[in-house]
C-alpha positions in Angstrom: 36.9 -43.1 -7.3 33.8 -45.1 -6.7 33.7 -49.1 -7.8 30.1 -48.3 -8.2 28.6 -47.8 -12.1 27.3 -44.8 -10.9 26.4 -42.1 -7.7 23.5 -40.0 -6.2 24.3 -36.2 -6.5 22.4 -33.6 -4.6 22.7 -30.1 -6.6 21.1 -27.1 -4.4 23.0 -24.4 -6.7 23.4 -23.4 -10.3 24.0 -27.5 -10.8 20.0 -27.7 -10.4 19.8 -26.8 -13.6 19.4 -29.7 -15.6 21.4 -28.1 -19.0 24.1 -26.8 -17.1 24.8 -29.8 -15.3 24.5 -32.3 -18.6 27.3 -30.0 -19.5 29.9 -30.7 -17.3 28.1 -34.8 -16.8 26.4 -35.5 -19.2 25.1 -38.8 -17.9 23.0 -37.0 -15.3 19.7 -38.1 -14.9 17.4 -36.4 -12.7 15.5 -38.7 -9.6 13.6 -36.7 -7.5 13.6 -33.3 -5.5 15.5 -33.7 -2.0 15.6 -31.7 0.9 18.7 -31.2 3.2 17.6 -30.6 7.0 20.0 -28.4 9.5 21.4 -26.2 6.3 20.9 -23.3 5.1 21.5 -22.2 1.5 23.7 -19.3 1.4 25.7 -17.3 -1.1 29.2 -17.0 0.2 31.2 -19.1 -1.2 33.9 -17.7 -2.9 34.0 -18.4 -6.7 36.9 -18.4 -9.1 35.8 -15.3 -10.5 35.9 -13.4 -6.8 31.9 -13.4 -6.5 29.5 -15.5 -4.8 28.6 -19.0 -5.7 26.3 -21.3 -3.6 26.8 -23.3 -0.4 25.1 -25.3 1.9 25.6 -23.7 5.6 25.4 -26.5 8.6 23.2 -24.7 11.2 22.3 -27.9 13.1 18.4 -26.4 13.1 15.5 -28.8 11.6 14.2 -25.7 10.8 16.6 -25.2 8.5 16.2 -26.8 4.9 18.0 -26.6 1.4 16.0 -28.2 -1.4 17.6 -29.1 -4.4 17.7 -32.2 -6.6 18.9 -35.7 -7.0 20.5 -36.9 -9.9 21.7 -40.2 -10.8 25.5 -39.3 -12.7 27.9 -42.1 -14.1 30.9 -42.5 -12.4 33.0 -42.0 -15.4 31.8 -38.1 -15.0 32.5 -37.9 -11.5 36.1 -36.6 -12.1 34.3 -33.8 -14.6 32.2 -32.9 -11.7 35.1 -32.5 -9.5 36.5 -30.5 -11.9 33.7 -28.7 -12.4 33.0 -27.9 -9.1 36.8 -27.1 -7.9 37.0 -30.4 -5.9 39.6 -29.2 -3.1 39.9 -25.5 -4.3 36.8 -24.3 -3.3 34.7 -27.2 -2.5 35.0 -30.1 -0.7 33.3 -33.8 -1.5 31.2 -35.2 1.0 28.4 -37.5 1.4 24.8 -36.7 2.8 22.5 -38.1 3.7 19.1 -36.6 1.6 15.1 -36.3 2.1 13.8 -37.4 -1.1 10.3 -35.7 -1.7 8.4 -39.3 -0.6 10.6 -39.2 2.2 12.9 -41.5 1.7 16.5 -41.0 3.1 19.3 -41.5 0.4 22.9 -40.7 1.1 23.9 -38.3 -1.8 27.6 -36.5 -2.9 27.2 -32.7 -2.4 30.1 -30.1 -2.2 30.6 -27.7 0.7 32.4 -24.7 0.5 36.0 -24.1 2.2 36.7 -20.6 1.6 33.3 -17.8 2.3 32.7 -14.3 2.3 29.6 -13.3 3.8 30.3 -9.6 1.7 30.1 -11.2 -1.9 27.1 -11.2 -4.2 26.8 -13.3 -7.4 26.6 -12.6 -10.7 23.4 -12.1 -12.5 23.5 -14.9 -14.6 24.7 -17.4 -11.8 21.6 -16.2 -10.0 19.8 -17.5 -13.6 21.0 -21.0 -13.4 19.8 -21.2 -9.5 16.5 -19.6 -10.0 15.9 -21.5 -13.9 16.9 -25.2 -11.9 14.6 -24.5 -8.8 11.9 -24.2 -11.1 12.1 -26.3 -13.7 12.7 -28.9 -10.1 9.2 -27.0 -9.0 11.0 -26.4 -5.6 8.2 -25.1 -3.2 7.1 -21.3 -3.9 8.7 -19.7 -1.0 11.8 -21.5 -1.5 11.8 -19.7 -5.0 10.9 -16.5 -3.7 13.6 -16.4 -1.5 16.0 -17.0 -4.0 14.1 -14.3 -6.1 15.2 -12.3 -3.3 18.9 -12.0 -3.4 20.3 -8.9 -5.1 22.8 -9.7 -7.4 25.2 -7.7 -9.6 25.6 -7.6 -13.0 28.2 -8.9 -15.2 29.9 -6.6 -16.8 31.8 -8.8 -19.2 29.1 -9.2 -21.9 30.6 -12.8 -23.5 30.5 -14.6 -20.3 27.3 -13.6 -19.7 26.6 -14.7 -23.3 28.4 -17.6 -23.0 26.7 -18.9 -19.5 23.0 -18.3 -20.5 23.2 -19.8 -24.2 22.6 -22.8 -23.2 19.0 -21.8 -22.5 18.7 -20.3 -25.6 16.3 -22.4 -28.0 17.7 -22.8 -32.2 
């Protein structure tokens, strides 16, 4: 755990939405929009649930970018976050190092996958938190429209999906 009162946290998946992420840290405060060069975003990781969740790819290639955003998170949620994120069951910790959209370099904690399946597709609403985060974030068009592009399969188990988008729901 960090001495630090607080760390930079890239989210390029369903933690670039700013509701679900308050729920699992609810100090989160949103910077900037970053970029990640030499990665591609991909949806292979393999989720607790047996269908694709997000991941950062290393492909070396500057062509190669993954936008997502910055968020400055307490370090009293860091161990939700790990939780969260299946620190060391899925995921794996690391620091990188960030483009921030004045081009700034900041070293940010991200998560990388450890276990992939190129076959799986994500759920419906998982697809929902990416797309709603990259544009409330106003990640560039074609960035969105790639993501608009993945297929994904629907849920059958009506409370989870009920459960996962109600946090978008307005009272």
């Amino acid at each position: 755990m960090t001495s630090l009162p607080h760390f930079d946290y890239f989210a390029y998946g369903s933690n670039m939405s700013l509701l679900r992420l308050r729920g699992r840290t609810p100090s989160a405060r949103f910077l900037c929009t970053g970029r990640l060069t030499g990665y591609q975003l991909r949806f292979h990781k393999v989720g607790k649930d047996g269908t694709a969740k997000c991941d950062i790819f290393h492909t070396g290639s500057y062509e190669d970018v993954v936008y997502g955003g910055l968020f400055k998170i307490n370090a009293q949620d860091r161990h939700a976050l790990d939780l969260a994120e299946g620190a060391g069951k899925g995921y794996d910790p690391t620091d990188l190092w960030i483009t921030t959209e004045s081009g700034a370099l900041v070293q940010a904690l991200t998560y990388v996958a450890t276990l992939t399946d190129v076959n799986l597709r994500p759920f419906d609403w998982y697809l929902e938190h990416v797309l709603r985060g990259a544009e409330a974030l106003q990640l560039p068009r074609h960035y969105i429209e790639s993501l608009r592009a993945i297929q994904p399969m629907a849920d059958s188990d009506t409370d989870r999906v009920q459960r996962e988008l109600a946090i978008y729901r307005r009272d």
